[in-house]
DOTORRO-230551 format. One record per residue (C-alpha): residue in one letter; x, y, z. Coordinates in pm, 1 decimal. Last residue first. Layout:
BEGIN
+---+----------+----------+----------+
! r !       xx !       yy !       zz !
+---+----------+----------+----------+
! A !        X !        Y !        Z !
...
+---+----------+----------+----------+
REM end
This chain:
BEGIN
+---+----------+----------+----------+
! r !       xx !       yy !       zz !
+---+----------+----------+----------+
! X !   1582.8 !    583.1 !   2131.1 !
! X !   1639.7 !    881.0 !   1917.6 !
! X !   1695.9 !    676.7 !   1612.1 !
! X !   1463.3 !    471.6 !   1653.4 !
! X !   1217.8 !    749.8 !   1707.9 !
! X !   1300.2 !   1014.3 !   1431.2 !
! X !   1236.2 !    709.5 !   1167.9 !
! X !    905.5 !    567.3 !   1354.3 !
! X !    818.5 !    892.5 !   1386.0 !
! X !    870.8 !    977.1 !    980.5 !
! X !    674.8 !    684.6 !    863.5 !
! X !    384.4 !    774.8 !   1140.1 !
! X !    410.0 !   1114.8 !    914.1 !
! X !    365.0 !    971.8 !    607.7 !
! X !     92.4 !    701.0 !    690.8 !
! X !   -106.7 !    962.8 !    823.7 !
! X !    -51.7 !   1217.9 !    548.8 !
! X !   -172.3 !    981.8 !    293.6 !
! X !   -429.0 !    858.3 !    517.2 !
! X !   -531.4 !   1240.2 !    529.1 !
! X !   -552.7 !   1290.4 !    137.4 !
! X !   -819.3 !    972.1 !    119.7 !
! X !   -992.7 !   1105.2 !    382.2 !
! X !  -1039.1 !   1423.9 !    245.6 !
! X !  -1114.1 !   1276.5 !    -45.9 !
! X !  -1421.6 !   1083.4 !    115.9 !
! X !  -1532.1 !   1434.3 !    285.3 !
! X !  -1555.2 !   1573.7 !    -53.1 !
! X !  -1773.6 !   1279.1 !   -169.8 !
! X !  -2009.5 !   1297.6 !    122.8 !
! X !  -2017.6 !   1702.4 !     85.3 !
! X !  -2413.4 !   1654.0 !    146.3 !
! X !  -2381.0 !   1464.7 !    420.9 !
! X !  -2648.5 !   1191.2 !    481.8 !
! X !  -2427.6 !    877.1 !    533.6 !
! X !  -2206.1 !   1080.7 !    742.6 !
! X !  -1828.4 !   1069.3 !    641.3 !
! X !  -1709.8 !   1294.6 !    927.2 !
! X !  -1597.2 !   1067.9 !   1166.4 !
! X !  -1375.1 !    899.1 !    961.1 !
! X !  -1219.3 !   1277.0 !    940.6 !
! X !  -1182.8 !   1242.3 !   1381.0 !
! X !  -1105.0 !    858.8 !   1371.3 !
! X !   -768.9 !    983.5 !   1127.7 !
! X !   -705.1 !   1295.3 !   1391.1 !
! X !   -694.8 !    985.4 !   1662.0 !
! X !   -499.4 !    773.2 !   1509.0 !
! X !   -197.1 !   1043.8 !   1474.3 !
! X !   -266.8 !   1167.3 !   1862.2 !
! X !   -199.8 !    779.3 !   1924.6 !
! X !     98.3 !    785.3 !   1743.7 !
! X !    202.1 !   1091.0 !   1869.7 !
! X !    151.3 !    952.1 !   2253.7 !
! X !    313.2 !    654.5 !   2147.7 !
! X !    644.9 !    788.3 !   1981.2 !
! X !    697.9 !   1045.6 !   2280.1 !
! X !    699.7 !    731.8 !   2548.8 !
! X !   1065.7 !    631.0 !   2346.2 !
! X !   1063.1 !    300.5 !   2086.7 !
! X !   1081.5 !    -63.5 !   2196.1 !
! X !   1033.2 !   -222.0 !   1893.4 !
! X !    747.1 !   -428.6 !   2005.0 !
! X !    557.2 !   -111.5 !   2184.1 !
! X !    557.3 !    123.4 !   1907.8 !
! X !    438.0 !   -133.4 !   1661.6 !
! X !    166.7 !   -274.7 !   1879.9 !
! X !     56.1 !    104.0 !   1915.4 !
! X !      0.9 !     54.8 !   1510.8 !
! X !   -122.8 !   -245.2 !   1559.8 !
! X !   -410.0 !    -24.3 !   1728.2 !
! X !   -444.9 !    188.0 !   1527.6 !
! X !   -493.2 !     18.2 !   1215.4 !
! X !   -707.7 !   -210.7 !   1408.4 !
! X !   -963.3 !     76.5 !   1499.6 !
! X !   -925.3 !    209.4 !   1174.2 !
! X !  -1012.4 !   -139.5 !    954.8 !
! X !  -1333.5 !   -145.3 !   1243.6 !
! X !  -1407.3 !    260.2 !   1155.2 !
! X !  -1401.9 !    135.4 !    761.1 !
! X !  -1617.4 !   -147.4 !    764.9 !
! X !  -1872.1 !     38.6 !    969.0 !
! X !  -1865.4 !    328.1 !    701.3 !
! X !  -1903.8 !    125.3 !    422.1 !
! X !  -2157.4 !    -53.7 !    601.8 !
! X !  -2385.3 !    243.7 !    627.8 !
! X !  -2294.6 !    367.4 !    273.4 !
! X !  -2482.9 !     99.7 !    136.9 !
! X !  -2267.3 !   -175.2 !    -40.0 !
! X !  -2204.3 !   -264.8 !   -406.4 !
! X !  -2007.3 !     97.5 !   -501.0 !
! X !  -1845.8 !    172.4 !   -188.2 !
! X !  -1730.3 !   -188.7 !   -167.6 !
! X !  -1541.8 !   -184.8 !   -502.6 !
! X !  -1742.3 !   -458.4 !   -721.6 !
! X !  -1556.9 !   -349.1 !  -1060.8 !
! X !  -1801.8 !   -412.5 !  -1302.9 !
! X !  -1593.6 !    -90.1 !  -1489.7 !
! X !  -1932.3 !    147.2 !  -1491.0 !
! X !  -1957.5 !     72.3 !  -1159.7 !
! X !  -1614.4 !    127.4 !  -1107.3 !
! X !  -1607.2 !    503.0 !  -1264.1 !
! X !  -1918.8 !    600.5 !  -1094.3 !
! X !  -1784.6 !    509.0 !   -717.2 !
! X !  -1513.6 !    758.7 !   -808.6 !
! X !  -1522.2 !    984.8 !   -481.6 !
! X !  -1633.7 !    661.2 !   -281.0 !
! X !  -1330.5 !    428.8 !   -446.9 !
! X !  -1051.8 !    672.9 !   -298.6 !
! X !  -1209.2 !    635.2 !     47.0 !
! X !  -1244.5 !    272.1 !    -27.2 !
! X !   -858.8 !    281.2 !    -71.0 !
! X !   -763.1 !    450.4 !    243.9 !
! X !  -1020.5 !    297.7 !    411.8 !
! X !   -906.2 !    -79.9 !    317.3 !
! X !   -517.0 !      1.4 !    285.2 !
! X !   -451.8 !    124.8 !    678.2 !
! X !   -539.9 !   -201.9 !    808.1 !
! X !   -281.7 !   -410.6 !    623.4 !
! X !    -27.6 !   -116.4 !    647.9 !
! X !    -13.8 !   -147.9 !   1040.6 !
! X !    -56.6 !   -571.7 !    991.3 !
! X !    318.5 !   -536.3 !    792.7 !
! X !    386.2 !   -304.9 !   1089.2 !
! X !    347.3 !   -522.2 !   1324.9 !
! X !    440.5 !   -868.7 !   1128.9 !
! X !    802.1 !   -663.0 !   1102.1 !
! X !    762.0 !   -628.8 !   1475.8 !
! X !    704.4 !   -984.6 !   1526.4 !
! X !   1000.4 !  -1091.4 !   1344.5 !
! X !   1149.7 !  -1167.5 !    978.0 !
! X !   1480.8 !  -1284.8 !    822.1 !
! X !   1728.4 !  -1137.6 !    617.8 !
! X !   1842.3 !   -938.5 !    827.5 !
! X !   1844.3 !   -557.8 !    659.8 !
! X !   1716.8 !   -660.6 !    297.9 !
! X !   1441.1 !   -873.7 !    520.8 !
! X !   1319.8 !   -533.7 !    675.0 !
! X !   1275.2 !   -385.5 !    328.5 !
! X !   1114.1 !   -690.3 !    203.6 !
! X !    879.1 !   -762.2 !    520.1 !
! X !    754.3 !   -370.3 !    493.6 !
! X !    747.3 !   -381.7 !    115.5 !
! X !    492.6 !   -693.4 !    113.7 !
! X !    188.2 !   -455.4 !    293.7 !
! X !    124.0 !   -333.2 !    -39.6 !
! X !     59.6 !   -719.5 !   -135.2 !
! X !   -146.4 !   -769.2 !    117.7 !
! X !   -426.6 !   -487.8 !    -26.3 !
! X !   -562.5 !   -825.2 !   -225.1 !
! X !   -699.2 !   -930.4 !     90.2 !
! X !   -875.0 !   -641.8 !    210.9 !
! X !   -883.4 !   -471.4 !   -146.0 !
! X !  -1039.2 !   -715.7 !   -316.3 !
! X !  -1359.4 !   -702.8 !    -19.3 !
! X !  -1617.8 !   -630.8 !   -265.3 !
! X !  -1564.1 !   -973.2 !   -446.8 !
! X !  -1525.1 !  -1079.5 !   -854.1 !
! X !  -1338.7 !   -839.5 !  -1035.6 !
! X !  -1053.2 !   -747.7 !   -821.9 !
! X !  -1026.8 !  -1104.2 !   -609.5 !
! X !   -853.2 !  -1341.7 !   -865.7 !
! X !   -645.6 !  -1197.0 !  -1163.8 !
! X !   -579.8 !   -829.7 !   -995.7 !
! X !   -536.6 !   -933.2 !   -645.5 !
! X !   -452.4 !  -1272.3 !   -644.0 !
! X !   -207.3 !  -1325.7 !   -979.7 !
! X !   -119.2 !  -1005.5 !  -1013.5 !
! X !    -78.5 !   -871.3 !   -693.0 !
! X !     52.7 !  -1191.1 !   -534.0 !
! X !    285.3 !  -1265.5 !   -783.7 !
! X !    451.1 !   -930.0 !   -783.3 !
! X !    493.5 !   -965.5 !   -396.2 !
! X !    572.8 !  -1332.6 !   -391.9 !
! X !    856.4 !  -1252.3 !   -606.0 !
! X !    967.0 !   -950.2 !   -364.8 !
! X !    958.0 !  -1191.3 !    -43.7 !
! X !   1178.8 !  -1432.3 !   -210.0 !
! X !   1440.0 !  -1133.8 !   -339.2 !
! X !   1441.5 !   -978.7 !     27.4 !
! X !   1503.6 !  -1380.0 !    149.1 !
! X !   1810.6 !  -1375.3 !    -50.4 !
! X !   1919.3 !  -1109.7 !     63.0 !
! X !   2029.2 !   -751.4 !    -49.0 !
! X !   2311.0 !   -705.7 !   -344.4 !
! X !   2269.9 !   -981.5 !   -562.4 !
! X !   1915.9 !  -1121.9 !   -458.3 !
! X !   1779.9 !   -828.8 !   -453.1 !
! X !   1938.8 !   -680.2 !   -755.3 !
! X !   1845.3 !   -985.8 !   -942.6 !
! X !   1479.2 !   -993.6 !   -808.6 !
! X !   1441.5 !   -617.6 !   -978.2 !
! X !   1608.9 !   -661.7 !  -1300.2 !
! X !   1350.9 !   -972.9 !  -1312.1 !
! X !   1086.0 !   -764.4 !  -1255.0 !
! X !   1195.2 !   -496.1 !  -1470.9 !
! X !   1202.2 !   -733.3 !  -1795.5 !
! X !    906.1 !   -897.9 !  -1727.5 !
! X !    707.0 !   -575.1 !  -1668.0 !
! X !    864.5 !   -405.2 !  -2035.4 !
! X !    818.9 !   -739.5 !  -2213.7 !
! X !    449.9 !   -783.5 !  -2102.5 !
! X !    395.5 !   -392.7 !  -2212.0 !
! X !    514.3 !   -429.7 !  -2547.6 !
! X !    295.3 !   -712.3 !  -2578.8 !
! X !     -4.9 !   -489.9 !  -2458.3 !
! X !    167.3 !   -249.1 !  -2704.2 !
! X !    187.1 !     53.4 !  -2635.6 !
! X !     87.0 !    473.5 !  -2701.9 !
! X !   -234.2 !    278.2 !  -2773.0 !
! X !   -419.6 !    534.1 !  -2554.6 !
! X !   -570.5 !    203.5 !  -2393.0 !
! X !   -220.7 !     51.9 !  -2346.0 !
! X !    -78.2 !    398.7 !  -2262.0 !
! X !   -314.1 !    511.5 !  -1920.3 !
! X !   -525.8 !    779.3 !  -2035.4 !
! X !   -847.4 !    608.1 !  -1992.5 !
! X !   -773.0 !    525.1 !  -1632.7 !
! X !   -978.3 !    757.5 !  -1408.8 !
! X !  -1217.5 !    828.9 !  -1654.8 !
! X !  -1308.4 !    447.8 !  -1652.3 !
! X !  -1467.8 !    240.8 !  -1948.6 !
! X !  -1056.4 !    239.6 !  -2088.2 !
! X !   -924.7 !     61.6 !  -1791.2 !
! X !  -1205.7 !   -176.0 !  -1789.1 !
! X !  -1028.8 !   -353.2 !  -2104.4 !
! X !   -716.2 !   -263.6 !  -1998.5 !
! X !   -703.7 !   -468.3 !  -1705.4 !
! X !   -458.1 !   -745.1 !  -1750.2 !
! X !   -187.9 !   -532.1 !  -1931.6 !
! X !   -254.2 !   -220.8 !  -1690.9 !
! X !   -185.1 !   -454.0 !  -1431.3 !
! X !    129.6 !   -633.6 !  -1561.8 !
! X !    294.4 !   -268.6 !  -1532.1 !
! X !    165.9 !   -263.4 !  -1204.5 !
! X !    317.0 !   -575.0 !  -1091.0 !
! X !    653.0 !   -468.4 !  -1242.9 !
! X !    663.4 !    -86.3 !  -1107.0 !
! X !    620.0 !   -269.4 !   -748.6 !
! X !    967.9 !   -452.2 !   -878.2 !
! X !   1107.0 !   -155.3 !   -981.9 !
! X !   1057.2 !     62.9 !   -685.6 !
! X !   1172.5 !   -189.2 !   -459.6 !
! X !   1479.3 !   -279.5 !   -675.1 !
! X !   1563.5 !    114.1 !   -640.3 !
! X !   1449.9 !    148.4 !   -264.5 !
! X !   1651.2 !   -198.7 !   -195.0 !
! X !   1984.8 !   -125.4 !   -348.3 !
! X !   1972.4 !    223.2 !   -244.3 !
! X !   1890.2 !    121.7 !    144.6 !
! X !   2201.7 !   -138.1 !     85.3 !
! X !   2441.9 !    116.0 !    -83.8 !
! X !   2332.1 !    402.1 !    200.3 !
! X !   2426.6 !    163.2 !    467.3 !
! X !   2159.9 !    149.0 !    730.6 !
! X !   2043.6 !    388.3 !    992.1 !
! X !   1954.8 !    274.5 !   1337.6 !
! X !   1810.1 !    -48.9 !   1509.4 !
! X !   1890.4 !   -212.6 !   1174.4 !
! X !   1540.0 !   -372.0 !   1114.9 !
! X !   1385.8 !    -27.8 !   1237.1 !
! X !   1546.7 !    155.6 !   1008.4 !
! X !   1490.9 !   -124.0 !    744.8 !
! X !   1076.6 !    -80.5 !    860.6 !
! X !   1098.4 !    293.5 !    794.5 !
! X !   1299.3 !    306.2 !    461.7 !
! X !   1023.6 !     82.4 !    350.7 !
! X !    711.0 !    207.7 !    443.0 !
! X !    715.3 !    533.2 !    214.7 !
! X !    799.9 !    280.4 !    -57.8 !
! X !    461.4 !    202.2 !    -99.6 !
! X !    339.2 !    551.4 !   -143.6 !
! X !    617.9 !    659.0 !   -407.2 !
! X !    499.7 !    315.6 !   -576.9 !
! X !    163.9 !    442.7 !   -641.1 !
! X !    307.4 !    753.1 !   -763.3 !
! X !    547.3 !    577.5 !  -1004.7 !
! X !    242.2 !    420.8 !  -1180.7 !
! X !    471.3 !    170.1 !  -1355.3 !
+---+----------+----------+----------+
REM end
């Protein structure tokens, strides 16, 4: 299910019902829709590891994962993603909205179908479009709250959009070996590191930048902007570390990577603190 991955997506779902509700929502419904959440994203993945075991196992990154230690069944596998996903849509459905359940179905299909069946293997910019679907738990968590979408749900769902390209790429730098050896066309590995680096700083620019959008369209307190842009800022400052000639390239990459972890964390938490201040 990679439970880690999901930890990350998740981290933008609490935020966006909080929002949705203009406070704190019932404990049942945010339950209902972290647990259905989590088992839904564990879904798609679970279908991923099915699809992509065969460059799973020429990667150090993935060899351990259980289809291509054998410790299952790629049918086994199938049957254990099917099952959850459907778990998952029923618990939407049944105890969230009916428009949560949509938006969770198009989630799974999307990264499966687009991402990991279309765009992973055959362009360098998979993660731009493909990266969507990690934007999908925004909509779904504010949809379990409404159930129906605004412009401040497209905020933050463009927020996350953004964010995913250098946080990812960041991660693909540091094992630029691995996809190569996968013919996985990850920019870092197809690209020079000059456009890497321009690609990133204009996916930062409009990361920040929706994410002032954010701040503005759901009305939150002065205090939320100025640490927002603060946030942005500290992220521009480690982009603007990855020189093309640095020795500690790589390092800086992972510091990148841990930082847009931390970024999207903490802007999580303000958006939290501020609607409920406001």
């Amino acid at each position: 299910m990679k439970l880690r991955v999901v930890e990350l997506l998740l981290v933008s779902t609490l935020p966006a019902m909080v929002l949705a509700a203009k406070g704190l929502p019932s404990f049942s419904l945010a339950a209902a829709t972290i647990f259905a959440g989590t088992l839904a994203a564990g879904s798609a993945n679970a279908f991923n590891m099915v699809i992509e075991s065969d460059i799973d196992r020429l990667m150090e990154r993935t060899s351990n994962r259980p289809i291509v230690t054998g410790v299952m069944s790629k049918t086994s596998a199938k049957v254990f993603a099917t099952i959850i996903g459907i778990i998952s849509l029923l618990i939407f459905w049944m105890f969230t909205t009916p428009l949560a359940a949509l938006l969770a179905l198009i989630a799974i299909s999307f990264y499966v179908f687009v991402y990991t069946m279309a765009l992973k293997r055959r362009t360098s910019q998979n993660i731009v479009w493909g990266g969507a679907a990690g934007c999908m738990p925004v909509l779904i968590g504010w949809a379990a709250v409404t159930n129906s979408l605004s412009l401040t749900a497209l905020a933050f769902f463009m927020v996350i959009f953004f964010w995913t390209p250098p946080h990812f790429w960041s991660l693909a730098i540091k094992y630029k070996d691995d996809y190569s050896a996968a013919g996985i066309p990850m920019l870092p590995v197809v690209a020079t590191k000059a456009r890497v680096h321009k690609e990133m700083w204009f996916h930062t620019i409009l990361m920040i930048a929706c994410s002032i959008w954010l701040i503005i369209s759901a009305g939150l307190p002065l205090w939320s902007m100025v640490v927002t842009v603060l946030l942005g800022l500290v992220f521009a400052r480690e982009l603007l570390a990855l020189k093309e000639g640095s020795e500690n390239y790589s390092k800086t990459a992972a510091k990148i990577f841990q930082w847009s972890i931390t970024y999207l964390s903490l802007f999580s938490v303000v958006l939290v603190v501020a609607q409920l201040s406001a």
